[in-house]
N, C-alpha and C positions, 0 to 999 in steps of 0.2 A: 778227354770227354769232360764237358762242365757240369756242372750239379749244382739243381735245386736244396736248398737245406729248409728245412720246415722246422722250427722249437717246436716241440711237444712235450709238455712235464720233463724238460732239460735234457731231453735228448732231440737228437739229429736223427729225421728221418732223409735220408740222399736218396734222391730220384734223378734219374737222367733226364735233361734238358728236352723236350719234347723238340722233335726236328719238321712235325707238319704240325699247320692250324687251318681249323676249318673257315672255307670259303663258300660263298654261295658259284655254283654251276653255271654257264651258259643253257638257257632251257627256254621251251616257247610251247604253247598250245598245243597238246595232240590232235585237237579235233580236225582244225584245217591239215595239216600234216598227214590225219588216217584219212581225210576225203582224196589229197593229192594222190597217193597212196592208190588206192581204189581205182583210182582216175586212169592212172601210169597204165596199170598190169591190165584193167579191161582195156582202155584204148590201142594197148601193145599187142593182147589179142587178139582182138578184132583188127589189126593191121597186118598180122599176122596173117589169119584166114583169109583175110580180103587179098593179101599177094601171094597165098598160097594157091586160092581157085584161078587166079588169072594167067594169064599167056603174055599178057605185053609186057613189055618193060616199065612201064610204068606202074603198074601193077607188082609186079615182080621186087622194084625199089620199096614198095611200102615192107618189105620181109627184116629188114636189117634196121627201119627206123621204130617197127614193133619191138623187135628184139632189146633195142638198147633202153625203148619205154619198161616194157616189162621190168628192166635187168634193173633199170633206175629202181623201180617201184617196188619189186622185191629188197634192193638194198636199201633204202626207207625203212622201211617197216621196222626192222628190228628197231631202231632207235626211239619206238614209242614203247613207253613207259608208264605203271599206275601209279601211283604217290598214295598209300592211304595215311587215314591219320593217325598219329604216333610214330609214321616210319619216315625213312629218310635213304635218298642214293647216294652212296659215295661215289663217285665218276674217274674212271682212271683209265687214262687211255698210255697207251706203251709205255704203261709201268711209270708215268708222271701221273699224280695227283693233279685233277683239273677243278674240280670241284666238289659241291655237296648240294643236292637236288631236295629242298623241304616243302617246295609247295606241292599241296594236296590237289589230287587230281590227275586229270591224263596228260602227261606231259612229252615230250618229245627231246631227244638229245641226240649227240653225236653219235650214229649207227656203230662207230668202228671202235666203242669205248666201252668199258667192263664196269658194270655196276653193281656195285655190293650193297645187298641191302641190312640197316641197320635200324634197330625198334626203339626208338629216343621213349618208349612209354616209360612210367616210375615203377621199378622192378623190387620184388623184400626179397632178402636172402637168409635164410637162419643158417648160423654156425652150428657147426656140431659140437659136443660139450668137450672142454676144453680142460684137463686136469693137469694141472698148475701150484708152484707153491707162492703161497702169497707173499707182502713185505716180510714177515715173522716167521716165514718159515713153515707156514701150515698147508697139506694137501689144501688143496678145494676144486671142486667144478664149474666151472661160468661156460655160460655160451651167452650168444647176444644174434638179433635178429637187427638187419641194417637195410634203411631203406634208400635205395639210388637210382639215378638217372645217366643215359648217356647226354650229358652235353658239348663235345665233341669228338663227334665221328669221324674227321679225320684221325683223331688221334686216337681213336677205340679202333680203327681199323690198321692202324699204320707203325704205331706205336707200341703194341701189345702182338701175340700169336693168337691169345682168346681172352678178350677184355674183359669176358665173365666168368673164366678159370681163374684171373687174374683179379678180380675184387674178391670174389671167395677165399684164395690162400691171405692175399694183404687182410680182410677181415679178420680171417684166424689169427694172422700173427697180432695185429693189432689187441686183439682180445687178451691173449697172452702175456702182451708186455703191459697190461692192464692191472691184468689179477695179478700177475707180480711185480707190480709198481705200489703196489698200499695191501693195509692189511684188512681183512677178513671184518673185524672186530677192533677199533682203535680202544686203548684203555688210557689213552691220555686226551686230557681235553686239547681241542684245536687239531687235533689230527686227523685229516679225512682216511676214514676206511669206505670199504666195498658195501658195507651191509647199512650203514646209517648215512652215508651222503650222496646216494645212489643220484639225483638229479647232475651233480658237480662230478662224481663220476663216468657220467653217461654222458657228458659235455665235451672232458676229454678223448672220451672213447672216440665220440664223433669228428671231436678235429683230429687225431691221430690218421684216423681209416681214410679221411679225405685228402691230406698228408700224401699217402703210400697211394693214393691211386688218381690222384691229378695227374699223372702225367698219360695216365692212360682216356684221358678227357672223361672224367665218370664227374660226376657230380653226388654227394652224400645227401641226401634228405632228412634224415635225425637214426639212431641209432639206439635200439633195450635191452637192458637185459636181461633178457627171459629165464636165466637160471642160475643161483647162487648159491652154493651149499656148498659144507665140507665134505673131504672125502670120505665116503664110506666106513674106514679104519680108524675114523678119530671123530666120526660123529657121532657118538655117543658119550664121547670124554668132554670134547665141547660144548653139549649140550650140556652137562652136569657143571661145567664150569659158567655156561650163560646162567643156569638157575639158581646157580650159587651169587654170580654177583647181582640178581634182581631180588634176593634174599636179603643180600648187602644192602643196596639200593633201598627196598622196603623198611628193611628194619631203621636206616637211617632218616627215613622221613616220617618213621611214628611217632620218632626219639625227638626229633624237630618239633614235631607238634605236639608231643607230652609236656617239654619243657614251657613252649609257649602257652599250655593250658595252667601248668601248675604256678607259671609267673603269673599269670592272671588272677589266678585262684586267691594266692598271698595278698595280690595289691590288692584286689577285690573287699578280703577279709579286713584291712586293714584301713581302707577307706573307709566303710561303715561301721569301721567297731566293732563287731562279732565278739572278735575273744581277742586275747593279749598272749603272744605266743614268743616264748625266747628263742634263742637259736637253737637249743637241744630240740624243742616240741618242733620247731620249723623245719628244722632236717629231718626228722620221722615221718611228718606231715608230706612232705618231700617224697621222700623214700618210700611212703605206702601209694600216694600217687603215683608216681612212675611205674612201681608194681602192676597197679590197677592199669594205665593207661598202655603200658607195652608190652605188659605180657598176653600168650598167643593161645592162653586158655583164661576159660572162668578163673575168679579170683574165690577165694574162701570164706566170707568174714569172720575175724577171730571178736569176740565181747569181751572186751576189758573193764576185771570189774574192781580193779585196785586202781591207782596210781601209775603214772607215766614213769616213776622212779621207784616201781615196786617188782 
């Protein structure tokens, strides 16, 4: 058996070689087809009755040439067909694939051939939540809702047992090997996680799940994720650890701009002349500033009423 291989984020997804592809159908007008129809079984009838009241033989002939109209006109008929739109016939006559019937409307095909009907409309699926450990090792829950199409029905009918039992399990696994492909929370720069690169995430997601279900002729339309959280038993440690590094985070970017206020302040004073300050009063000057400027309460003022070296 040969195999498709698809790269996805360095792995191999292998799918079997699809062995049918969709073809258009042999198919023609149902309307002249329903009128011949119509035509066969009354004319056959009335040929019927007409050699059934009579005696002569000539009469009597018209019994056998009603019967074979009628038998025609009954065996017509099945072969006419509705086409609406978004749906499609697969055409299979003695277990050979003959075709795929898409045009809309009342169509007619071969009476002695099985058709399955399949709904090419764009179908959403949501995953159920899927509890997984991430790159790092951490519970979490994702699910994801995926939106798809059948675009070929041959291979949706031929291919698969149920081509939408069959995109729901590939979605779930796809989802899985998601959350545990990256982490939750990157703490290194350049590292995509779950929680901050969700577009770049959601991109693989999508070529992943289209991957695992080409062979069953499905088509992916884009793919979300509608739910991402830790699990249960550690979200509350994770949470304490997010507020901690936004603490981190904050307090590094007060510190940022205290310094660049208090570089200012210096050159400021120092351009205009104000006062004459050595390095002892400049690093006080310093050091009260940064007080003032990063600390996360009111400051005090102390009144000094000696000397800077008293």
């Amino acid at each position: 058996m040969t195999t498709t291989r698809t790269d996805v984020d360095a792995v191999d997804v292998q799918m079997p070689t699809p062995q049918v592809t969709e073809r258009a159908a042999r198919s023609s007008s149902g309307w002249p087809m329903l009128a011949l129809v119509v035509v066969l079984i009354v004319l056959g009838a009335a040929l019927i009755a007409v050699g059934a009241s009579g005696s002569g033989g000539a009469r009597v002939a018209l019994v056998p040439v009603g019967i074979v109209a009628a038998v025609v006109g009954v065996v017509l008929g099945p072969g006419l067909t509705a086409v609406a739109p978004g749906q499609a016939r697969v055409v299979q006559l003695l277990g050979r694939y003959q075709g795929t019937v898409r045009e809309q409307g009342f169509r007619w095909v071969n009476p002695f051939t099985k058709r399955h009907q399949v709904s090419t409309r764009i179908r959403n699926l949501e995953t159920g939540t899927s509890k997984v450990n991430d790159a790092d090792g951490n519970p979490i829950e994702m699910a994801a809702v995926v939106v798809w199409q059948v675009q070929d029905t041959a291979r949706a009918v031929f291919e698969v047992d149920d081509f939408t039992e069959f995109v729901a399990i590939q979605s779930e696994t796809a989802v899985r090997h998601i959350a545990g492909s990256y982490p939750y929370d990157s703490t290194t720069h350049g590292t995509l996680s779950l929680r901050d690169n969700a577009t770049e995430i959601t991109g693989k997601l999508t070529e992943e799940i289209a991957a695992r279900v080409s062979a069953a002729g499905v088509k992916v339309v884009e793919s979300r994720i509608t739910r991402l959280s830790y699990a249960p038993e550690i979200a509350q440690v994770m949470l304490q650890r997010q507020q901690a590094g936004a603490v981190v985070a904050a307090r590094q970017r007060i510190v940022e701009g205290a310094v660049g206020m208090v570089e200012s302040a210096l050159d400021k004073l120092a351009e205009r002349d104000v006062v004459e300050l050595d390095e002892e009063r400049k690093a006080t000057m310093v050091s009260n500033l940064l007080v003032v400027l990063c600390g996360d309460r009111g400051t005090q003022p102390v009144v000094n009423t000696g000397s800077l070296y008293q």
